[in-house]
N, C-alpha and C positions, 0 to 999 in steps of 0.2 A: 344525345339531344336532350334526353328527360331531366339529366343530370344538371346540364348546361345551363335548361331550363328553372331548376329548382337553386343552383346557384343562386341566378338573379333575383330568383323572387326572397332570396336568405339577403344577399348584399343590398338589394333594395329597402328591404324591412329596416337592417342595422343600421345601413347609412340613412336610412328616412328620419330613421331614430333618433340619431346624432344631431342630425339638421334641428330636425323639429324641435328638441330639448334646448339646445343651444338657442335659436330663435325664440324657442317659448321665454323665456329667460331674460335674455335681451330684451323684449317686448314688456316682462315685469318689473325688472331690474333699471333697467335706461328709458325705455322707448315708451312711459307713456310719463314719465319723467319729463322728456323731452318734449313732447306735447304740448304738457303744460306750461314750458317753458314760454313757447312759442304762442301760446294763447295770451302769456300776460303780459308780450309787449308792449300791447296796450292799456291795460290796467291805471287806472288812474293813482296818483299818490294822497294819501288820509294820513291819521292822526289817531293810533288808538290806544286807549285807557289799558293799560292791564289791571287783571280783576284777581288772576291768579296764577300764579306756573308753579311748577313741580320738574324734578331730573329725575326721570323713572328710569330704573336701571335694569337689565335681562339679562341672567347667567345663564347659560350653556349646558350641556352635560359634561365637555372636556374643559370647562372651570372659565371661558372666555367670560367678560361683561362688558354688553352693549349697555349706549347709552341714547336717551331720548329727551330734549326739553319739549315740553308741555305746556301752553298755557290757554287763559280764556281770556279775550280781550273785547272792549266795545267802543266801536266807533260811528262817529253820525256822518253823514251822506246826502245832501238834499233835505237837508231838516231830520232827517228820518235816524231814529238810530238802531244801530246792527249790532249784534252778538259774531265772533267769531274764533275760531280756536285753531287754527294752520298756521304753524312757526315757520312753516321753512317749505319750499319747492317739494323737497324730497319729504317722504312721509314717513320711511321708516327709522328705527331706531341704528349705530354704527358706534364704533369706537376709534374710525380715520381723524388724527390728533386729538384735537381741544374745541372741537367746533360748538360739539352738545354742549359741554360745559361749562362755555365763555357764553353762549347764547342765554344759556340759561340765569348767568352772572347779570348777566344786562339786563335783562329782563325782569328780575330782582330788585335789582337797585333802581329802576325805573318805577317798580311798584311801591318800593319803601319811601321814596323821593317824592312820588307823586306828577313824573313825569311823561308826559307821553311817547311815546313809539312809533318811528315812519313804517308806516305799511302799507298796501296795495291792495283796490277793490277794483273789480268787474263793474266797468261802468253798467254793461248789460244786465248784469243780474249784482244788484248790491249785497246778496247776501255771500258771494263768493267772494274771501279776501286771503292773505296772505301778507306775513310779516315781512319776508325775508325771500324774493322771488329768485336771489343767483345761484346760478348750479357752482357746485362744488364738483370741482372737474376731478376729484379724484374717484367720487363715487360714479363718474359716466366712463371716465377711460379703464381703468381696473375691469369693471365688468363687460365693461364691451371686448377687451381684451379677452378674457375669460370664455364669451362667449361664442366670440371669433375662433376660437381655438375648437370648441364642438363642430359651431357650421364648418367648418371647412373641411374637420374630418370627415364630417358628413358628407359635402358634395365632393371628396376625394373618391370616397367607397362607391358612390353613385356613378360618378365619369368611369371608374375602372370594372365597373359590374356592366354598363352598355356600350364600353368602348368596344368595335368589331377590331379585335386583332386576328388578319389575315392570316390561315392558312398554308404553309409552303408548299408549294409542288412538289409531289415523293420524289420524280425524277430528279428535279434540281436537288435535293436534297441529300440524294443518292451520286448524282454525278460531278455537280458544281454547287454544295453545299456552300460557301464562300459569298454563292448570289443568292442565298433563300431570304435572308433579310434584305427589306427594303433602305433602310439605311447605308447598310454597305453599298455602293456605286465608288467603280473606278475612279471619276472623277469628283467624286471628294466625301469625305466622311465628318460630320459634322457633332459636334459635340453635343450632349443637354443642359450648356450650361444657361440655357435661360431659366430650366424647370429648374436648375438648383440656384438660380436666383430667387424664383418664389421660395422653395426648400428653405432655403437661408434665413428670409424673410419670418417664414410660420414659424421655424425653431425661436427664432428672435422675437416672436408673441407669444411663445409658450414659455417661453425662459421670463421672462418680465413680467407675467401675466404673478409671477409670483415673488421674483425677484424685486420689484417695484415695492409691495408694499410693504415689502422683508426690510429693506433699505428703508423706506421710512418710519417704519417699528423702531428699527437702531438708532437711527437719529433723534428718533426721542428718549429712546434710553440711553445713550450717551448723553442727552442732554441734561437728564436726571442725576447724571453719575454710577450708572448702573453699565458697566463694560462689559457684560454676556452682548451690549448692543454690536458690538466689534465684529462677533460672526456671521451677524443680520446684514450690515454693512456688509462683508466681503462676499455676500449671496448678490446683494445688491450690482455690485459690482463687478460680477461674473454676468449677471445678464448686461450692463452695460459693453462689456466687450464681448459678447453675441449681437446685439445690435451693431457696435463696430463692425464685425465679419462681414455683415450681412449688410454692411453700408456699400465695405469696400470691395464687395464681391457685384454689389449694382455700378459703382462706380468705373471697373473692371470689363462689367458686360458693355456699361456703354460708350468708355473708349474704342476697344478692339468688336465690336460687334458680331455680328458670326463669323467663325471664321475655320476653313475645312482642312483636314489634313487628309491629301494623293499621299497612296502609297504605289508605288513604282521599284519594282514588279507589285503586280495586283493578283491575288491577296500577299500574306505576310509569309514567309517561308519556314517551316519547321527544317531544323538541320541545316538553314541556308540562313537569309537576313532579313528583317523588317527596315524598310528604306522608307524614302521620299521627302515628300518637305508640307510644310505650313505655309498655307497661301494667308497674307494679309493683304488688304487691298488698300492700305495705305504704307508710307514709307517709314519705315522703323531706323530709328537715332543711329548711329554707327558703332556706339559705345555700350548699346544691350549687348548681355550675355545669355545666350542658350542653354538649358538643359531639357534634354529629353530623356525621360526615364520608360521602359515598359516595364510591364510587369506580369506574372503569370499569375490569375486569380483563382480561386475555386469561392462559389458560391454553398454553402447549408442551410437546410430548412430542419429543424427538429421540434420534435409535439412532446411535450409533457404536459398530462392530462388534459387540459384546456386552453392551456399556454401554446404558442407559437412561436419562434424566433427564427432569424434568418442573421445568418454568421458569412460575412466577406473576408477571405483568408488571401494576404499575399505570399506566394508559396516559391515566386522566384523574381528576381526583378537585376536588371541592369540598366546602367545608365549612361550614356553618352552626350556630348557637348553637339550645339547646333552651327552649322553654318549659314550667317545673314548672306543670301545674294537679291540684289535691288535689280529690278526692269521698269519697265511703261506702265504695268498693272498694277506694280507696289512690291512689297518685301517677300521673299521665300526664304522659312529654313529648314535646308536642309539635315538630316539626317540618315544614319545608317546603325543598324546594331542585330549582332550576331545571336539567333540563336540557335540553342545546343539542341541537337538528334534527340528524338523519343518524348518529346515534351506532347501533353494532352494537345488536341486540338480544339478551335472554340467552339463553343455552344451555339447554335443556332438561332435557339429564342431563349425569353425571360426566363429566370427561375435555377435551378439546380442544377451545377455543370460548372466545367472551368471554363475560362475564359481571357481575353486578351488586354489589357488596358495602355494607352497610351497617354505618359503624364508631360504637358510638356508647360515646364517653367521661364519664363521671360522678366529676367531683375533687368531694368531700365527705367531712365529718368522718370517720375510721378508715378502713376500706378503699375504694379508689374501684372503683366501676362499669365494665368494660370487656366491650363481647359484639361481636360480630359478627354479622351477617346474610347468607345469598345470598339476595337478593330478586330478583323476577320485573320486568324493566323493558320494556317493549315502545312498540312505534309503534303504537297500535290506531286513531288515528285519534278519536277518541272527542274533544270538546271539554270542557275544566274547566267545570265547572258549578257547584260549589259552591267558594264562598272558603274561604281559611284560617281556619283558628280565630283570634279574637280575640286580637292584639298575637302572635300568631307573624310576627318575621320571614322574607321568603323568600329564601334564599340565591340572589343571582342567579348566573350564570357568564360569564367573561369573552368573550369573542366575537369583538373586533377586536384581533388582536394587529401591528398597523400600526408603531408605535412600538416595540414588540421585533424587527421585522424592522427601522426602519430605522434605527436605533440599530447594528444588525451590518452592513446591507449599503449602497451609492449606486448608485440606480439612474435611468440618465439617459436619456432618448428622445432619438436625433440622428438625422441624415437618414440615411435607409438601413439602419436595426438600433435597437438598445436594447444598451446599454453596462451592464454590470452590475463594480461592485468591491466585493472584503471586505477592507478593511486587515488589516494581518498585528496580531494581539492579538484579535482579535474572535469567536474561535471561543469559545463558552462552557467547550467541554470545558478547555480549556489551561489554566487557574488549576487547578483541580483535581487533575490529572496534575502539574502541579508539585508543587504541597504535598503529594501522598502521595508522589511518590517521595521527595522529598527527609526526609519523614518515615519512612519508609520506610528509608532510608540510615542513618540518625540512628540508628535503633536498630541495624544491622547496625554500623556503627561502633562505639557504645557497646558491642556484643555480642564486639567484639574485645579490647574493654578487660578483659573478664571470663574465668575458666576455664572457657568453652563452648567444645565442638566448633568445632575451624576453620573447618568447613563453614555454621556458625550464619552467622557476621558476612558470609564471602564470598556465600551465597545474598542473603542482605539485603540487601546493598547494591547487588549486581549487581542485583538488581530494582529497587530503589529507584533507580538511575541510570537504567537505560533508563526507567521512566515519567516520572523530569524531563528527560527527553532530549526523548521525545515532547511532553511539555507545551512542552517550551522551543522546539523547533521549528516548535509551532502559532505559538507567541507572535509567531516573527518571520516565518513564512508567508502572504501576501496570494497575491488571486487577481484579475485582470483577463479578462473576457466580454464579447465584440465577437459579438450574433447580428446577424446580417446578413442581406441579403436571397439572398445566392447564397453564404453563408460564414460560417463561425463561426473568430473565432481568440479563442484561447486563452494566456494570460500567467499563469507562476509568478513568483513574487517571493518573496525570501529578504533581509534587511534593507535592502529599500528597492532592490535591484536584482534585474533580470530576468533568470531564468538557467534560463528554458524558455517556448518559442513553439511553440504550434501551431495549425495551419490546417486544417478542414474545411470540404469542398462543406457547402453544404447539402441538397442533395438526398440525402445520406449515412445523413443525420438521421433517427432511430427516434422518438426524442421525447425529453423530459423526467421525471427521475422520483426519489425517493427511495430513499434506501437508508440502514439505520440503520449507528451503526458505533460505539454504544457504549451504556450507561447510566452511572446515577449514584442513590444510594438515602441522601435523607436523612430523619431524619423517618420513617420507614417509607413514606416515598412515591419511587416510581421516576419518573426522570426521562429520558427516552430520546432519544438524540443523533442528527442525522438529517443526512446529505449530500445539494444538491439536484444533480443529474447530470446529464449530458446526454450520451445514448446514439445511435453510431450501427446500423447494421445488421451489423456484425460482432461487437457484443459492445464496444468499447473504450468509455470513460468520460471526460470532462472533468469535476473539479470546477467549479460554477459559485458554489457555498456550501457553507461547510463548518460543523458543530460547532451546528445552530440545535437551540436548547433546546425540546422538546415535539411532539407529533406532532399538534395542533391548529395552532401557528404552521409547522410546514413543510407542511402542508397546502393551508393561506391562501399562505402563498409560489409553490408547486408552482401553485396555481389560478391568480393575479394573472402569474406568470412565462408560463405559459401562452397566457392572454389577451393580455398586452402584445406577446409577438415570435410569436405564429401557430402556435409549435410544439406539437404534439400532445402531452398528457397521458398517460402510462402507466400502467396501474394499479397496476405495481410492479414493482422490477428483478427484473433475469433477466441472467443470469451468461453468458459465451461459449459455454460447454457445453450453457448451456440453449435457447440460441438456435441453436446448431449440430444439436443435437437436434430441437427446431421443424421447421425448413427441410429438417433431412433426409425427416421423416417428412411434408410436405407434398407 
């Protein structure tokens, strides 16, 4: 409770903090801006004398220069004459286009001419006037933008520090964990795709809040002849297609409106199938296409130092095609798809755990269909009892991945051990790590060609070589494994010659086991890279496989590798320090 308690009073302070910076801001920035806006509607129109202007200019510490025109001007009123010195609505100094420095032209040449200036007085108080009372909406929308972007973290951190998230009951949790969340109900599970409408939205003010004025930076240096503006441009134009997304993702919501996905059987079955269908409650075109995808997720939270981050891993996914059937209520589709024995079950609540996702895609005429689901999947045990509905098919999943292992690995039984080889090209990662780096390169070179930052082209390319470095060194990296009955040796290879041997007892031997050591995201589906290893009792490592695609087929490897040479299975690596730590504390 102390804890729970001291929480909120942290998340309240930070998010108060948020708010209140962001509003402070807003309030100096725009808001009293606009005020004055709004006061000199009425303002009467005068005639004033310029006496004298100045372009005062303010540099920065990182080299920026703002600009300011100044001037003193006097006009009469009622017989009466007034001094006054207010150019412009907004008061402070900016560098947003040409505006300081055209005002300040005019205003010049007005005074050398001997002409006068339309300007605006406070009929109530004549000594308040102003030259130039219209907002210059770039300086009200950029900052408001800006500032919106604080408050809302702000009141995000507030709503999620006094929202009451309910409790589950141990029993249900224990016995029919499936119903501990409130949102799972047999009779229909609903997506949040309204909060990632707002989502969509806030990203689409935090991208533009910078984007915007990047873009119109460029356009003025392209207008100069100066083509570094080119990269400012295509910043610009990344936020404009976040705003896109986040058009067509309202657009989206408010075609198809909520809409639930029954699963039938209720919940989703581990070793059996994930069924049912998508209730809409209007009639869907005859000529949409279905796709239903799940997927198996794992959620990470990791702290370095100060840092926090939280990683969404998809770690297995199949997809199936949907069946439209139409009634009285409106459209349903159906689906069905298999999954495979021994898979995690889902996480109950928020935060760290695996879990289930249901993606289901709808291309049809004008906007298509896109929601997402956390659905409830479990091992309950329970046998299928009732078939699919009529002409759904059921998406099966792949199971034997035999021919993706031996397509990468040779694996030979001889007297005395099991001979294990990976030709050097056969890591899947390595193509990959080529092409981006050297994509990668490409642009840092091209970036040289241009008037960017020197720093531009040298970072790019420097990254872009080491990843085709590493790719180019998988490519010609094999690996040779002799397990033995009293000995494991060990052989690196680098184009075709051997230029690392080593020997261990086997009695040394901890076991065998995986350790990932990369991903890869196409498609929106991750694909995660896995080394199979062979550990002894101090921590050291042989590769015995390196770069195998998927954490279903290094599994089946990890098992079969097991079985074949006797050595024991681990259920997951553990680093020198971790094992040093172990053994102390035993």
């Amino acid at each position: 409770m102390a804890d729970r308690q001291s929480s909120r009073v942290g998340g309240t302070l930070f998010g108060g903090l948020f708010f209140c910076m962001g509003f402070g801001f807003f309030v100096g920035l725009v808001g009293l801006t606009l005020i004055d806006r709004v006061d000199m509607r009425d303002w009467q129109p005068m005639q004033a004398e310029i006496l004298s202007t100045e372009l005062k200019t303010h540099r920065d510490s990182d080299g920026g220069t703002t600009y300011k025109a100044t001037a003193n001007y006097q006009y009469v009123y009622n017989g009466r004459s007034y001094r006054g010195d207010r150019v412009s609505v907004h008061t402070g100094s900016d560098n947003f286009g040409n505006y300081q420095q055209e005002m300040h032209h005019r205003l010049t040449a007005a005074k050398r001419q001997g002409r006068p200036v339309r300007g605006w007085i406070d009929p109530d108080n004549p000594g308040e006037s102003v030259l130039d009372r219209e907002l210059r909406w770039l300086l009200v929308v950029f900052p408001t933008m800006l500032c919106s972007v604080f408050m809302i973290i702000g009141a995000g951190i507030l709503y999620l520090t006094w929202s009451k998230e309910a409790e589950p009951d141990p029993e249900v949790l224990s016995n029919t964990p499936w119903l501990a969340r409130p949102e799972w109900s047999p009779e229909g599970i609903y997506s949040s795709n309204r909060l990632m409408v707002g989502v969509a939205w806030f990203i689409a003010l935090a991208v533009n809040t910078i984007s915007l004025p990047c873009a119109t930076i460029g356009l003025e240096l392209l207008g100069k002849g100066n083509y570094a503006g080119l990269l400012l441009l295509l910043v610009g134009l990344f936020g404009f297609y976040i705003l896109y997304r986040a058009i067509r993702k309202t657009l989206e919501h408010r075609r198809f409106g909520r809409v639930p996905v029954v699963l039938d059987p209720f919940p989703g079955e581990i070793g059996g199938q994930v069924r049912g269908y998508v209730q809409f409650m209007t009639w869907l075109d005859a000529s949409s296409r279905f796709r239903v995808t799940l997927q198996q997720m794992k959620t990470e939270t990791t702290r370095s130092g100060n840092k926090t981050s939280t990683k969404n891993t998809s770690l297995w996914e199949l997809s199936g095609s949907g069946t439209i059937k139409s009634g009285a209520r409106g459209s349903r589709v159906y689906f069905a798809i298999e999954v495979p024995a021994g898979m995690p079950p889902s996480r109950t609540s928020d935060g760290n755990g695996y879990w289930w996702n249901l993606e289901v895609h709808g291309d049809m005429p004008g906007v298509d269909f896109n929601r997402s689901y956390e659905i409830p999947v479990f091992d309950t045990g329970a046998p299928v009892s009732v078939p699919a509905q009529a002409g759904v098919k059921v998406a099966t999943a792949e199971t034997d991945f035999t021919a993706q292992l031996e397509a990468m690995l040779d694996v030979e039984q001889r007297d005395g051990g099991v001979l294990v080889r990976q030709a050097p090209g056969k890591q899947s990662l390595a193509w990959p790590l080529v092409i981006f780096g050297l994509l990668f390169g490409g642009i840092g070179i091209g970036l040289g060609f241009t008037e960017a930052p020197l720093l531009f082209p040298i970072v790019f390319s420097a990254f872009g070589l080491l990843f085709a470095a590493l790719g180019i060194n998988m490519l010609v990296t094999g690996y040779e494994t002799f397990i033995g009955r009293d000995s494991v040796v060990h052989k690196v290879f680098r184009r075709g010659r051997e230029k690392k041997q080593l020997v261990w007892p086997r009695s040394t031997l901890r076991g065998l086991c995986l350790h990932k050591n990369g991903s890869s995201t196409s498609d929106g589906k991750t694909t995660e890279y896995f080394d199979l290893l062979l550990q002894n009792g101090s921590g050291e490592t042989l590769k015995v496989s390196c770069g195998i695609a998927g954490r279903l087929p290094a599994n089946q490897l990890l098992e079969s590798m097991s079985l074949l040479t006797g050595v024991d299975r681990l259920d997951e690596y553990k680093t020198r320090v971790q094992l040093k730590k172990e053994q102390m504390q035993a």
